[in-house]
Backbone as XML, in Angstrom:
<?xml version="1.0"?>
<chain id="A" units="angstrom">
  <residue number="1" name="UNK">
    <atom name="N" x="133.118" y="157.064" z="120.299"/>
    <atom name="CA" x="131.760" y="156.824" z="120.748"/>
    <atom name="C" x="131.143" y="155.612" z="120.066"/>
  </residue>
  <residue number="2" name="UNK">
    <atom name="N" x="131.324" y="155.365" z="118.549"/>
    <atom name="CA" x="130.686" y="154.112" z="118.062"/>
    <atom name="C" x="131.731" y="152.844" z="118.507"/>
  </residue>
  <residue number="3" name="UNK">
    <atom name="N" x="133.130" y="152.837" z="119.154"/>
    <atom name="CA" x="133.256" y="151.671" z="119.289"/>
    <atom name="C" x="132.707" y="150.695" z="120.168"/>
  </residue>
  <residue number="4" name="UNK">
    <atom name="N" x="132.818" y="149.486" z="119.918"/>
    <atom name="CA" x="132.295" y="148.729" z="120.629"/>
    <atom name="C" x="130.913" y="148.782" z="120.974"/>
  </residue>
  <residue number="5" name="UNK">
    <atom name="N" x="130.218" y="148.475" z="119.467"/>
    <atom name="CA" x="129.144" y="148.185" z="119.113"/>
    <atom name="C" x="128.928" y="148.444" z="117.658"/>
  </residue>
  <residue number="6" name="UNK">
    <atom name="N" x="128.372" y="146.697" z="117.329"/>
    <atom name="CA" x="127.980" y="146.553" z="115.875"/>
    <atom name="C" x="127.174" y="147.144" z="115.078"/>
  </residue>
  <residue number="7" name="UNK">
    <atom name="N" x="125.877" y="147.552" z="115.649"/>
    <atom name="CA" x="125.656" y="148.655" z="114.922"/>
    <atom name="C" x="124.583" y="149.059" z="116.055"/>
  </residue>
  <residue number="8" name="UNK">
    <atom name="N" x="123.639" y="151.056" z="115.414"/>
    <atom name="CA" x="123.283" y="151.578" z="115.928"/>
    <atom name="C" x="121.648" y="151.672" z="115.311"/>
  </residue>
  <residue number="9" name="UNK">
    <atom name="N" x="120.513" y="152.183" z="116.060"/>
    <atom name="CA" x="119.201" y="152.096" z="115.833"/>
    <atom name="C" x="119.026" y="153.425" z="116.417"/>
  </residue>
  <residue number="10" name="UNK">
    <atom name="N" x="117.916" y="153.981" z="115.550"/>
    <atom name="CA" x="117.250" y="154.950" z="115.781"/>
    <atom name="C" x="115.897" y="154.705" z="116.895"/>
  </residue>
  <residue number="11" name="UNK">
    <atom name="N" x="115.640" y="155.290" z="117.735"/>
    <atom name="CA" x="114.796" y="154.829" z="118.961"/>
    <atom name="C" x="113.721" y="155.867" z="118.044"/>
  </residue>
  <residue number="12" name="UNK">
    <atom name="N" x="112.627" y="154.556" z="118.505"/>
    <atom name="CA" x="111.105" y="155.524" z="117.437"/>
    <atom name="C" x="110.166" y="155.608" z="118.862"/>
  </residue>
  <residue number="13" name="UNK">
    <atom name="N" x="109.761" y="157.163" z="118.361"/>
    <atom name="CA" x="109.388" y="157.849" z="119.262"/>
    <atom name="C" x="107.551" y="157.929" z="118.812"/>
  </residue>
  <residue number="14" name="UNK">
    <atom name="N" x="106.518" y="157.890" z="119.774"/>
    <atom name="CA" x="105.396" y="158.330" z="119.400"/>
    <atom name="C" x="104.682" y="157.306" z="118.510"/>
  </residue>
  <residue number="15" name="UNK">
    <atom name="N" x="104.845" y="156.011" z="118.745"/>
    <atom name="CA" x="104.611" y="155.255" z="118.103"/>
    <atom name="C" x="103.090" y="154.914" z="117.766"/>
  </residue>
  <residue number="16" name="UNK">
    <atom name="N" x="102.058" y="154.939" z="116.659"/>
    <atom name="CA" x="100.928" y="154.682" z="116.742"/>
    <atom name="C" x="99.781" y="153.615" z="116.586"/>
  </residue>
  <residue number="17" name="UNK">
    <atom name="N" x="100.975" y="152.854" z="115.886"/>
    <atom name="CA" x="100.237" y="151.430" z="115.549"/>
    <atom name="C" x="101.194" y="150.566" z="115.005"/>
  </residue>
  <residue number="18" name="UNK">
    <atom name="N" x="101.082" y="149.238" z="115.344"/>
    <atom name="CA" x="102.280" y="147.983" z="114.736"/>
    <atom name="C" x="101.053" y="146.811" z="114.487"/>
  </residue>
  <residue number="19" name="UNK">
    <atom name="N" x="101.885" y="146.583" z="113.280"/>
    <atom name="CA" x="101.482" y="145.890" z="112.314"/>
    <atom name="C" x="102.038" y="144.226" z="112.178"/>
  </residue>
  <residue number="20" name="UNK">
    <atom name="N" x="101.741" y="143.312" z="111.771"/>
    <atom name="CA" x="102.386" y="142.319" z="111.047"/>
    <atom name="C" x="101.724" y="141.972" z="109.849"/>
  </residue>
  <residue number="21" name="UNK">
    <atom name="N" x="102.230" y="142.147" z="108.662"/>
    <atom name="CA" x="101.938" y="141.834" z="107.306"/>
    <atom name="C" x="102.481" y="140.573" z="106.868"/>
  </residue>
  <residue number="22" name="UNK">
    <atom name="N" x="102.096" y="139.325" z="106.468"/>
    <atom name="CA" x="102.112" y="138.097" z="106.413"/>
    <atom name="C" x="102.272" y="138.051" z="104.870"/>
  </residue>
  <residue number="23" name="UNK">
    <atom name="N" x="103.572" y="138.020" z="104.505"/>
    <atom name="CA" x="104.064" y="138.241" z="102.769"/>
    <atom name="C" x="104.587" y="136.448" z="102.759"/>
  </residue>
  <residue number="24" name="UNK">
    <atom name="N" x="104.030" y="135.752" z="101.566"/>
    <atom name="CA" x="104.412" y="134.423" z="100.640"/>
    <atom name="C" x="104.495" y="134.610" z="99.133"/>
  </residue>
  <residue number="25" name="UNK">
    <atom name="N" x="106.066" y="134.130" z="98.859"/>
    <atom name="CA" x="105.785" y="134.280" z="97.565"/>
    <atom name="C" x="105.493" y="135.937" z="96.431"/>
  </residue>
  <residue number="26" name="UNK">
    <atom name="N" x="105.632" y="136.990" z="97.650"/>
    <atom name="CA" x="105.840" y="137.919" z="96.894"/>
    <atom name="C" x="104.443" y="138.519" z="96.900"/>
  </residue>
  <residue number="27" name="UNK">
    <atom name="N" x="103.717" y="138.219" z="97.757"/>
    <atom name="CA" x="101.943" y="138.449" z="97.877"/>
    <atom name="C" x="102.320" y="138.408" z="99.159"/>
  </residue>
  <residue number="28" name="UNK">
    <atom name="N" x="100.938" y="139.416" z="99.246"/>
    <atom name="CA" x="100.396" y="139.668" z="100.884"/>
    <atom name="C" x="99.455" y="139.023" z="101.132"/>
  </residue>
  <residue number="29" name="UNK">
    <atom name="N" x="99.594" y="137.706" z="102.222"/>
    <atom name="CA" x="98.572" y="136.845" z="102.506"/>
    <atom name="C" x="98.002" y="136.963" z="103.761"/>
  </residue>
  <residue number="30" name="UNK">
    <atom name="N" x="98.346" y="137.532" z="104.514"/>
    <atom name="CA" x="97.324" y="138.221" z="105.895"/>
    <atom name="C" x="98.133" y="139.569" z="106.038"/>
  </residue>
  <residue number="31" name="UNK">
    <atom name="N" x="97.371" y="140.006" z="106.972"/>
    <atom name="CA" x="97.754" y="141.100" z="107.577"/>
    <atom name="C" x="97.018" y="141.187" z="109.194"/>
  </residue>
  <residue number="32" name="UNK">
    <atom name="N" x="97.348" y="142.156" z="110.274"/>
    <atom name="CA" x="96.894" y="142.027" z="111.663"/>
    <atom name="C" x="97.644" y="143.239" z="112.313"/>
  </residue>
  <residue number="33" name="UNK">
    <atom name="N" x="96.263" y="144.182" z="112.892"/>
    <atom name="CA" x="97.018" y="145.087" z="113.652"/>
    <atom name="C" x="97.034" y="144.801" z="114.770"/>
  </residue>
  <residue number="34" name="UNK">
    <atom name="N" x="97.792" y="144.988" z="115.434"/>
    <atom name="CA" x="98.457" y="144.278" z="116.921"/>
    <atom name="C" x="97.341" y="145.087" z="117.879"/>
  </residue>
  <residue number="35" name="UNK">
    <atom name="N" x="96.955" y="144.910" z="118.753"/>
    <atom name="CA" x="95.782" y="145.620" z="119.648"/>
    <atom name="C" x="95.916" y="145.365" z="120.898"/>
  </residue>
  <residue number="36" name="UNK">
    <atom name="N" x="95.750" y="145.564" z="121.893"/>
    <atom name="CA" x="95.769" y="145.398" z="123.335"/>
    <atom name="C" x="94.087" y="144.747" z="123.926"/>
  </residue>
  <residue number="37" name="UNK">
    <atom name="N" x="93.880" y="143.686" z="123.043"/>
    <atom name="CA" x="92.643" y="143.320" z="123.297"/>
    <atom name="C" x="92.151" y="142.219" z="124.269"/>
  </residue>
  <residue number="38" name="UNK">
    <atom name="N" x="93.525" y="141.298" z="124.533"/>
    <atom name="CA" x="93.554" y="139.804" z="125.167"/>
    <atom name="C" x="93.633" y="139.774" z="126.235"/>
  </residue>
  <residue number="39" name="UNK">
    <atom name="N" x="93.319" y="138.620" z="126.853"/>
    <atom name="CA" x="93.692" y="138.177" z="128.369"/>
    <atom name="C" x="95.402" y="138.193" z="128.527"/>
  </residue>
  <residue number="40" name="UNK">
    <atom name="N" x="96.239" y="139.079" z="129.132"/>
    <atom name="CA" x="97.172" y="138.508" z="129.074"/>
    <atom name="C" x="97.345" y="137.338" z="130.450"/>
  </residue>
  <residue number="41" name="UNK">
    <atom name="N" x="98.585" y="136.214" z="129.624"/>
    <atom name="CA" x="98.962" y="135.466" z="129.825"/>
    <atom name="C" x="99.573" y="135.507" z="131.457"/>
  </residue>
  <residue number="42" name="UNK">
    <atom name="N" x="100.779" y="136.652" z="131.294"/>
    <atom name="CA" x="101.377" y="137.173" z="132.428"/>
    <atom name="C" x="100.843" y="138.587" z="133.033"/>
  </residue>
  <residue number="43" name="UNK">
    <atom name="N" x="100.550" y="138.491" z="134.711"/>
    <atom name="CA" x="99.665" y="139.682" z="135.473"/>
    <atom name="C" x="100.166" y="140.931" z="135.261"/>
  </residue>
  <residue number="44" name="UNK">
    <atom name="N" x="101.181" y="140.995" z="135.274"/>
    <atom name="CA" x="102.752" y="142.406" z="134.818"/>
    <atom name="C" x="102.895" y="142.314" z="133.244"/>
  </residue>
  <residue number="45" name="UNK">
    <atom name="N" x="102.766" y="143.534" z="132.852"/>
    <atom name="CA" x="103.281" y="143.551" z="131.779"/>
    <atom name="C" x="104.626" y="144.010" z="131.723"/>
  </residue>
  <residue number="46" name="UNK">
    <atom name="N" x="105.757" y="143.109" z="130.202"/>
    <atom name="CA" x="106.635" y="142.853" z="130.311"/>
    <atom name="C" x="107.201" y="144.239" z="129.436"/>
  </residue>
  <residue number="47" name="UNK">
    <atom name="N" x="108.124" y="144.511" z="129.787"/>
    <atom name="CA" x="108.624" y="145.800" z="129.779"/>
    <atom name="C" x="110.127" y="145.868" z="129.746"/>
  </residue>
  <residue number="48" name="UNK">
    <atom name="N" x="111.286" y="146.045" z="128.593"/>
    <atom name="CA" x="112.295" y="145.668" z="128.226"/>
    <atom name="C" x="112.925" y="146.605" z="127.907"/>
  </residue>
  <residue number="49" name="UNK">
    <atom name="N" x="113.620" y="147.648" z="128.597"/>
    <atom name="CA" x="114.569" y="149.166" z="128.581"/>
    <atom name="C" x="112.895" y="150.330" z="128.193"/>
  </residue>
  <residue number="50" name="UNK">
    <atom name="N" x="112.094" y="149.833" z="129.038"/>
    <atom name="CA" x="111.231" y="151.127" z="129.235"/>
    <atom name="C" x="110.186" y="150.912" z="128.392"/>
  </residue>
  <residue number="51" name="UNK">
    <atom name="N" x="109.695" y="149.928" z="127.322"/>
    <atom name="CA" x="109.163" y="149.997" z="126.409"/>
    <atom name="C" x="108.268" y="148.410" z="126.269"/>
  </residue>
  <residue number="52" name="UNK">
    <atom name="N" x="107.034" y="148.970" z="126.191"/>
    <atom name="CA" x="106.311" y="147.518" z="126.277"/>
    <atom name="C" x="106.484" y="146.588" z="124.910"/>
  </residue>
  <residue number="53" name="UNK">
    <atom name="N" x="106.187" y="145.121" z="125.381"/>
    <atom name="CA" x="106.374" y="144.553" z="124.478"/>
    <atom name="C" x="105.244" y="143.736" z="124.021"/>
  </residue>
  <residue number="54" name="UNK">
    <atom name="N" x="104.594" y="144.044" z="122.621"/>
    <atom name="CA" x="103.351" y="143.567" z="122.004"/>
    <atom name="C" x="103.341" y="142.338" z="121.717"/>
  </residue>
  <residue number="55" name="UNK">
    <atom name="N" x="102.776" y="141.818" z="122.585"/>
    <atom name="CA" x="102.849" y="140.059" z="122.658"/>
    <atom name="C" x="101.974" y="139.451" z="122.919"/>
  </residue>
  <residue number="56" name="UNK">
    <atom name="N" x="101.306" y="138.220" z="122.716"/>
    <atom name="CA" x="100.586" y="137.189" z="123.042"/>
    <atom name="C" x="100.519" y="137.137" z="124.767"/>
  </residue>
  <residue number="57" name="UNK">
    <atom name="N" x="102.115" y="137.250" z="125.527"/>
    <atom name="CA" x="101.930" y="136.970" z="126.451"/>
    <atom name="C" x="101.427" y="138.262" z="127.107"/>
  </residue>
  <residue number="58" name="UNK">
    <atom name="N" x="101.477" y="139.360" z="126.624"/>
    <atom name="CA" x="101.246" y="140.161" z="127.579"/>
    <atom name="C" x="99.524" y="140.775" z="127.126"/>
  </residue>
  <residue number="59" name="UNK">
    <atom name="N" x="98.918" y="140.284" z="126.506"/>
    <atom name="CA" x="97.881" y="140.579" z="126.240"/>
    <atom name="C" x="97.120" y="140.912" z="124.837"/>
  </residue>
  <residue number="60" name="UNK">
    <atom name="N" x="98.166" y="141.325" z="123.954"/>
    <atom name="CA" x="97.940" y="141.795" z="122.633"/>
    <atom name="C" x="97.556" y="140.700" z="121.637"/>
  </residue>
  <residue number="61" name="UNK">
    <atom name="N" x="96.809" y="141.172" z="120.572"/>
    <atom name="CA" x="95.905" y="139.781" z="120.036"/>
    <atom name="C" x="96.490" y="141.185" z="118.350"/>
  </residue>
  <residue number="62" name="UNK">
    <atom name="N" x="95.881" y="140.248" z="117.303"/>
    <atom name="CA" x="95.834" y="140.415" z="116.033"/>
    <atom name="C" x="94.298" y="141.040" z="115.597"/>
  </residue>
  <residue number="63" name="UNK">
    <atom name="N" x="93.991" y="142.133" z="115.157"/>
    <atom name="CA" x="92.857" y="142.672" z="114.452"/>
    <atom name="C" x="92.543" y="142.273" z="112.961"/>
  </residue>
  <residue number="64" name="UNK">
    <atom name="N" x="92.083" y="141.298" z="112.355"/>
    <atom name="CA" x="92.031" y="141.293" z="111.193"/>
    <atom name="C" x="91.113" y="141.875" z="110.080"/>
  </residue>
  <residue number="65" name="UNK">
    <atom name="N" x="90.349" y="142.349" z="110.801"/>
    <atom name="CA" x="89.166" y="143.019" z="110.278"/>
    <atom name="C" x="89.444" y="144.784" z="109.406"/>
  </residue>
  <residue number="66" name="UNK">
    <atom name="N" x="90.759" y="145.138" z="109.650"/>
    <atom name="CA" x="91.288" y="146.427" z="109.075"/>
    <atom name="C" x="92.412" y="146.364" z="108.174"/>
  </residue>
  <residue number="67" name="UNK">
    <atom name="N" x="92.386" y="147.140" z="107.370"/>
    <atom name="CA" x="93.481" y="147.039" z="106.354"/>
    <atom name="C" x="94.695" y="147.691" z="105.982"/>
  </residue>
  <residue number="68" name="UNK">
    <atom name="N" x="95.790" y="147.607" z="106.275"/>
    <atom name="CA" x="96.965" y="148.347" z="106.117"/>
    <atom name="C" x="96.937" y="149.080" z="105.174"/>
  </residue>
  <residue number="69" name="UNK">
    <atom name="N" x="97.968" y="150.249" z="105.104"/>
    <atom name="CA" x="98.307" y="151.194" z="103.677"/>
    <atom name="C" x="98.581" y="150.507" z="102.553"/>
  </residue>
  <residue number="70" name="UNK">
    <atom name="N" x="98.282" y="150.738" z="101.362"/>
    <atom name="CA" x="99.225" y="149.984" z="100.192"/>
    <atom name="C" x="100.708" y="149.916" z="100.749"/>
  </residue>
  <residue number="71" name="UNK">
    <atom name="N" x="101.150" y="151.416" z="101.304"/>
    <atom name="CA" x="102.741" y="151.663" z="101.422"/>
    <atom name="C" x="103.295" y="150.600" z="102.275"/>
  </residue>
  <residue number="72" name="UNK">
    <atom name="N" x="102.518" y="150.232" z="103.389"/>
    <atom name="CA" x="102.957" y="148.958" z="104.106"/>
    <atom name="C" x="102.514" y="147.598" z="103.407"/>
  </residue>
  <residue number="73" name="UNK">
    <atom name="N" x="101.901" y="147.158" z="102.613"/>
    <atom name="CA" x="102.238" y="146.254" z="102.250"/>
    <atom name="C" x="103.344" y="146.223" z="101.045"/>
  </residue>
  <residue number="74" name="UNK">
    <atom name="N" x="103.681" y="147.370" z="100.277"/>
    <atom name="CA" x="104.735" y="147.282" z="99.743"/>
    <atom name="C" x="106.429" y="146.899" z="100.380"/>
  </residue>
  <residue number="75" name="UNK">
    <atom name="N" x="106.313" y="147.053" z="101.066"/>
    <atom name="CA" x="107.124" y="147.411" z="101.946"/>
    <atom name="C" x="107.257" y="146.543" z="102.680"/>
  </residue>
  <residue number="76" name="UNK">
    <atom name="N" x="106.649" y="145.432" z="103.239"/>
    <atom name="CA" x="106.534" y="144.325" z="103.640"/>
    <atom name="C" x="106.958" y="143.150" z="102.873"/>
  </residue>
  <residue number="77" name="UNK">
    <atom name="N" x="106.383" y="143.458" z="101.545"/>
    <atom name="CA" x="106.804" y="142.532" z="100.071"/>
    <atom name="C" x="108.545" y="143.003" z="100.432"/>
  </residue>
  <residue number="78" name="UNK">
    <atom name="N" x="108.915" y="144.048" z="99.994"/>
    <atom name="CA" x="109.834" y="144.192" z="99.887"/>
    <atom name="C" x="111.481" y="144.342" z="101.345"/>
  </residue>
  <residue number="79" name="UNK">
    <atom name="N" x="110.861" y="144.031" z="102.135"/>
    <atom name="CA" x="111.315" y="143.411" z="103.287"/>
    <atom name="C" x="111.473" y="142.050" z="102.996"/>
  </residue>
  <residue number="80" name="UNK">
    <atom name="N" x="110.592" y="141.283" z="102.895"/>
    <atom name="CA" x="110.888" y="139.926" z="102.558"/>
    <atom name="C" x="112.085" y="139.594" z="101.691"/>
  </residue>
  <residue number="81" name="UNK">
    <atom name="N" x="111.417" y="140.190" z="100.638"/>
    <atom name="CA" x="112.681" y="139.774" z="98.860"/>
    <atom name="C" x="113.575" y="140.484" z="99.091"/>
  </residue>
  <residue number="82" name="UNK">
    <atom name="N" x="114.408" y="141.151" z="100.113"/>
    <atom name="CA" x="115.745" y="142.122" z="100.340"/>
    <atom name="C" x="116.358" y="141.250" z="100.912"/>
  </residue>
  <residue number="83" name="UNK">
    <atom name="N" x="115.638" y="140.003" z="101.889"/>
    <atom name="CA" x="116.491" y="138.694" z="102.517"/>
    <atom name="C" x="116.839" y="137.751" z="102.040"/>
  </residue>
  <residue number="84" name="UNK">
    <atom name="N" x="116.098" y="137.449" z="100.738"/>
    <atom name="CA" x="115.967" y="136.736" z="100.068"/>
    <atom name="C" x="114.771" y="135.145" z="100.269"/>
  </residue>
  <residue number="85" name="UNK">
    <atom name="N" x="113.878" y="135.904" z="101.292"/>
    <atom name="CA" x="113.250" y="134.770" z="101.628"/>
    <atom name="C" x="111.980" y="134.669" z="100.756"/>
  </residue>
  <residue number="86" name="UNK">
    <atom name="N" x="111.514" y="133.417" z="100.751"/>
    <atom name="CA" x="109.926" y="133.113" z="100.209"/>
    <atom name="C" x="108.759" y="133.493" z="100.839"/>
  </residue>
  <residue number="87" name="UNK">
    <atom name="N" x="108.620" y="133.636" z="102.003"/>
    <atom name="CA" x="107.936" y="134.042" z="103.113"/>
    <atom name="C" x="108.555" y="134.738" z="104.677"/>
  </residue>
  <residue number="88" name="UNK">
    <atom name="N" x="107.087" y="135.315" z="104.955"/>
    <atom name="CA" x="107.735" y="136.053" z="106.842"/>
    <atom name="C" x="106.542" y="137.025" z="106.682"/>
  </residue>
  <residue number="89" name="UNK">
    <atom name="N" x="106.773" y="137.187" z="108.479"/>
    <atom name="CA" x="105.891" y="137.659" z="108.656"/>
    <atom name="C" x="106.561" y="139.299" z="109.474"/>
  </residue>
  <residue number="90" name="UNK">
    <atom name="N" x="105.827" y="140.132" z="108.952"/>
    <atom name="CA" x="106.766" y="141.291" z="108.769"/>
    <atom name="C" x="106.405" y="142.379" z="109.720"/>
  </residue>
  <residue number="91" name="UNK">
    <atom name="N" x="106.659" y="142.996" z="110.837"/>
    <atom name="CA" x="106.215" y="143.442" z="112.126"/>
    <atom name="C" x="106.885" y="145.247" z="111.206"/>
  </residue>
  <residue number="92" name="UNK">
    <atom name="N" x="105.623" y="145.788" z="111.570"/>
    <atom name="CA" x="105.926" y="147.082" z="111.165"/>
    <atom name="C" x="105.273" y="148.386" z="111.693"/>
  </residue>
  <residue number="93" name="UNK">
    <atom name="N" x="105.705" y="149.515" z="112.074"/>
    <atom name="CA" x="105.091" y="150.287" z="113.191"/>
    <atom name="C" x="104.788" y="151.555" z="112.601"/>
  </residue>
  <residue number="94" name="UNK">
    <atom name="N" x="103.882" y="152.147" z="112.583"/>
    <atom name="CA" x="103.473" y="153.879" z="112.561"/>
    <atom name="C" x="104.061" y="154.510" z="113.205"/>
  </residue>
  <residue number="95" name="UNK">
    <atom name="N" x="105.231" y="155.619" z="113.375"/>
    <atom name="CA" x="104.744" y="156.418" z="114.501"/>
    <atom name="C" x="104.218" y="158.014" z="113.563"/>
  </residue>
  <residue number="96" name="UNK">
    <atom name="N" x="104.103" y="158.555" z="114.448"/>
    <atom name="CA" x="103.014" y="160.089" z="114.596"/>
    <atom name="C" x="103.768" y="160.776" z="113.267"/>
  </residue>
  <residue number="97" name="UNK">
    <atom name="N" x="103.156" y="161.529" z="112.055"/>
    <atom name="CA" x="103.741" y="162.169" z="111.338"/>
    <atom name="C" x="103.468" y="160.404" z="110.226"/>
  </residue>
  <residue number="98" name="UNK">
    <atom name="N" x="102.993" y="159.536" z="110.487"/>
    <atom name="CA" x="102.950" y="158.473" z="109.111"/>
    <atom name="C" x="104.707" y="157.840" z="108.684"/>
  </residue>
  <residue number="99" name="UNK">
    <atom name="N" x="105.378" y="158.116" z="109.398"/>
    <atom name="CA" x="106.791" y="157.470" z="109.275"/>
    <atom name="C" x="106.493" y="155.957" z="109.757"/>
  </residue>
  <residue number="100" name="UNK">
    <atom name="N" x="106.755" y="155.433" z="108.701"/>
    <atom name="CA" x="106.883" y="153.785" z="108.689"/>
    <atom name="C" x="108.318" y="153.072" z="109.184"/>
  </residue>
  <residue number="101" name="UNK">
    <atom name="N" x="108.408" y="151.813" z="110.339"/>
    <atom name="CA" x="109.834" y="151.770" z="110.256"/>
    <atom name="C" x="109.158" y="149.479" z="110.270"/>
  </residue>
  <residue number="102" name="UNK">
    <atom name="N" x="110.655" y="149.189" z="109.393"/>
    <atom name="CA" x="110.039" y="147.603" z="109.901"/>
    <atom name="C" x="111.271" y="147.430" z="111.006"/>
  </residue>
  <residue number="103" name="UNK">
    <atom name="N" x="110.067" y="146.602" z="112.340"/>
    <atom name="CA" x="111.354" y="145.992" z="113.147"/>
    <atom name="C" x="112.168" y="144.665" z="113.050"/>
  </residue>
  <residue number="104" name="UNK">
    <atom name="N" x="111.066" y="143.763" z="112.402"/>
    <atom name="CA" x="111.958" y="142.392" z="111.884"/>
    <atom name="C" x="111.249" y="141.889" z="110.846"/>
  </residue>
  <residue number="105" name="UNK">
    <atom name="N" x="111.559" y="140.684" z="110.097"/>
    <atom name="CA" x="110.708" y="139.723" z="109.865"/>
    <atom name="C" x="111.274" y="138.314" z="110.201"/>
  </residue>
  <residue number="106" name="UNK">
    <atom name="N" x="109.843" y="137.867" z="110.480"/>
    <atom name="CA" x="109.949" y="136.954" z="110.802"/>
    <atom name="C" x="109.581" y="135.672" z="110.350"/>
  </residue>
  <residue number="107" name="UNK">
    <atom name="N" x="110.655" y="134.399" z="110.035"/>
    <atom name="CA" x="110.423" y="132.888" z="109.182"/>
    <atom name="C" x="109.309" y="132.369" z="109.844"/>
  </residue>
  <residue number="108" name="UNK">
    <atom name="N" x="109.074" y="132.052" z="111.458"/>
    <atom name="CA" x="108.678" y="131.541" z="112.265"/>
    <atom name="C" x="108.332" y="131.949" z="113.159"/>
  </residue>
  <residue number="109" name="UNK">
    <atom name="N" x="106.848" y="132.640" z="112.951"/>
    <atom name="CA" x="105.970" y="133.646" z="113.509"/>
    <atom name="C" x="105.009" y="132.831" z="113.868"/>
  </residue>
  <residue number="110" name="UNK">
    <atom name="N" x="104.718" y="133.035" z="115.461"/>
    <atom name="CA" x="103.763" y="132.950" z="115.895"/>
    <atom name="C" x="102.232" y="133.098" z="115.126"/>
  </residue>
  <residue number="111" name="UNK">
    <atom name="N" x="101.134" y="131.843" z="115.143"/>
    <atom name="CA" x="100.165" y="132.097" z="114.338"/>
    <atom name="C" x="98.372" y="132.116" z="114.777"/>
  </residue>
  <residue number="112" name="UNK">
    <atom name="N" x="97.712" y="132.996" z="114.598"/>
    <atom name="CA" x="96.492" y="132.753" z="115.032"/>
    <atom name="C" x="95.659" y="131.520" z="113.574"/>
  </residue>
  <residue number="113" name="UNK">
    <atom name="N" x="94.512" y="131.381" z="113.814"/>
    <atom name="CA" x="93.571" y="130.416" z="113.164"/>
    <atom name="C" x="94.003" y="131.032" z="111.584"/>
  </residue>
  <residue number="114" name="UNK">
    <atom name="N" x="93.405" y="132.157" z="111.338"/>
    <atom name="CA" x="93.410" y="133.165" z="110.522"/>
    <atom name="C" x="94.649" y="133.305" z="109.754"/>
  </residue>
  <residue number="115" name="UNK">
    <atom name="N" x="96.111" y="133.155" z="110.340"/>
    <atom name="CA" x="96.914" y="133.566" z="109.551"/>
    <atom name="C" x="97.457" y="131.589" z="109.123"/>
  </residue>
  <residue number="116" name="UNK">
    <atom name="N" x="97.368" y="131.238" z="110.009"/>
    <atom name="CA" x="97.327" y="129.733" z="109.705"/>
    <atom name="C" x="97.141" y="128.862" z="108.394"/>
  </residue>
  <residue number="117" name="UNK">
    <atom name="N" x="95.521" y="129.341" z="108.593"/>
    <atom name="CA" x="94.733" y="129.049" z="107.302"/>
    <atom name="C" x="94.902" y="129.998" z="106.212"/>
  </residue>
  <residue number="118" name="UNK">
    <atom name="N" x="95.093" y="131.468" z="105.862"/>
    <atom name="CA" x="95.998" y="132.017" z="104.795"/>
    <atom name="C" x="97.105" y="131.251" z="104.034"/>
  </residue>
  <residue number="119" name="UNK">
    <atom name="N" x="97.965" y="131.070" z="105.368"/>
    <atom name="CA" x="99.761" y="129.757" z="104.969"/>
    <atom name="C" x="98.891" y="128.805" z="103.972"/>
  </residue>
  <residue number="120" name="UNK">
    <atom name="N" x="98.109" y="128.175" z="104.575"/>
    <atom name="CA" x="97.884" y="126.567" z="103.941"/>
    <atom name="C" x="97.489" y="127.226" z="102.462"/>
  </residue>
  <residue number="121" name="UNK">
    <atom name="N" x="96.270" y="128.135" z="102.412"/>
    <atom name="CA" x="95.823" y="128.204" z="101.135"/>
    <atom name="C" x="97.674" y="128.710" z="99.770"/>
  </residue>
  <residue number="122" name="UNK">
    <atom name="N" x="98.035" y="129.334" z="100.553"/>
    <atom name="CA" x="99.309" y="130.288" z="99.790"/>
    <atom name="C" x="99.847" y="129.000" z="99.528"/>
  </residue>
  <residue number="123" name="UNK">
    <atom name="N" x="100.177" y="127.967" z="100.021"/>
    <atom name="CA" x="101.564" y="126.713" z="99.903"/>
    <atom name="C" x="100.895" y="126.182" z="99.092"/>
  </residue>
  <residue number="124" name="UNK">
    <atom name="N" x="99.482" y="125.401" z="99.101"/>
    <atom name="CA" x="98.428" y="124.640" z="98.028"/>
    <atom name="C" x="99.068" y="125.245" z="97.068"/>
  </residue>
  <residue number="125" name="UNK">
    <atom name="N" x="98.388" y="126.570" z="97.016"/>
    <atom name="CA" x="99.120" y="127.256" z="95.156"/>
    <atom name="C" x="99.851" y="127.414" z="94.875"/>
  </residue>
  <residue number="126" name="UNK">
    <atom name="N" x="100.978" y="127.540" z="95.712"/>
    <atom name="CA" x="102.455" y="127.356" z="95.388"/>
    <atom name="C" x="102.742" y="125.708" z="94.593"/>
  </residue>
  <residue number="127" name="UNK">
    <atom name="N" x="102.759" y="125.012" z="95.310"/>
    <atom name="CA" x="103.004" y="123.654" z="95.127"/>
    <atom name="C" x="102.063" y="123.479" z="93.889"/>
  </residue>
  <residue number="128" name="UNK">
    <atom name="N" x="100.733" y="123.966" z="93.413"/>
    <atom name="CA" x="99.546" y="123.475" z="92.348"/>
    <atom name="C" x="98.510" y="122.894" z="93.076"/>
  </residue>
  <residue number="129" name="UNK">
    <atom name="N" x="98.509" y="122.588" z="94.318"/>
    <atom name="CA" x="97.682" y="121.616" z="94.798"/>
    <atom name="C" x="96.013" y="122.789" z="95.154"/>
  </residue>
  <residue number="130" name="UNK">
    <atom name="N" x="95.011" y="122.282" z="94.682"/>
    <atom name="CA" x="93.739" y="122.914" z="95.275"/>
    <atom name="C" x="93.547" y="124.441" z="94.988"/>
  </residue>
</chain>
């Protein structure tokens, strides 16, 4: 049954909220709960083995005004430094019962004004500058 295929995923069920936590440097420099708030882009929403997909194009925008668990931003930190990267932006989901799962992170994440201007201030202090 497992041959022929690299590996296997647990399908998350009851999902309640997804996240992206914006980790530099080992700090949490934004955060954004994904929301169904926007114009989407495309009239159909896009829909990929049954399951919508939280996107810019399909309508979903970033909430910045609320604040994740400590446990997810730990966890986000530590998503990052398990890749060994300096930064990413770290997509992470609730479902029902508070079970946390991350689905990626990401080097080269899509950015609103907000998480934009976070980057610049985080790199200034990285580098010393301002």
């Amino acid at each position: 049954m497992w041959r022929g295929k690299d590996f296997w995923v647990e399908k998350i069920k009851n999902i309640t909220d997804e996240w992206r936590i914006t980790v530099f440097d080992g700090k949490v420099i934004a955060r954004g709960l994904k929301w169904p708030g926007g114009e989407p882009v495309r009239k159909s929403v896009v829909v990929k083995r049954g399951l919508e997909v939280r996107n810019r194009m399909t309508g979903w925008v970033m909430r910045h005004d609320v604040e994740p668990t400590d446990e997810m931003r730990e966890i986000a930190k530590k998503a990052v430094k398990c890749l060994g990267d300096l930064y990413g932006g770290v997509d992470i989901v609730r479902a029902i019962g508070e079970r946390l799962f991350v689905l990626e992170v990401n080097t080269g994440q899509g950015m609103d004004n907000y998480t934009c201007g976070q980057y610049v201030k985080a790199v200034k202090r990285w580098v010393g500058v301002g």
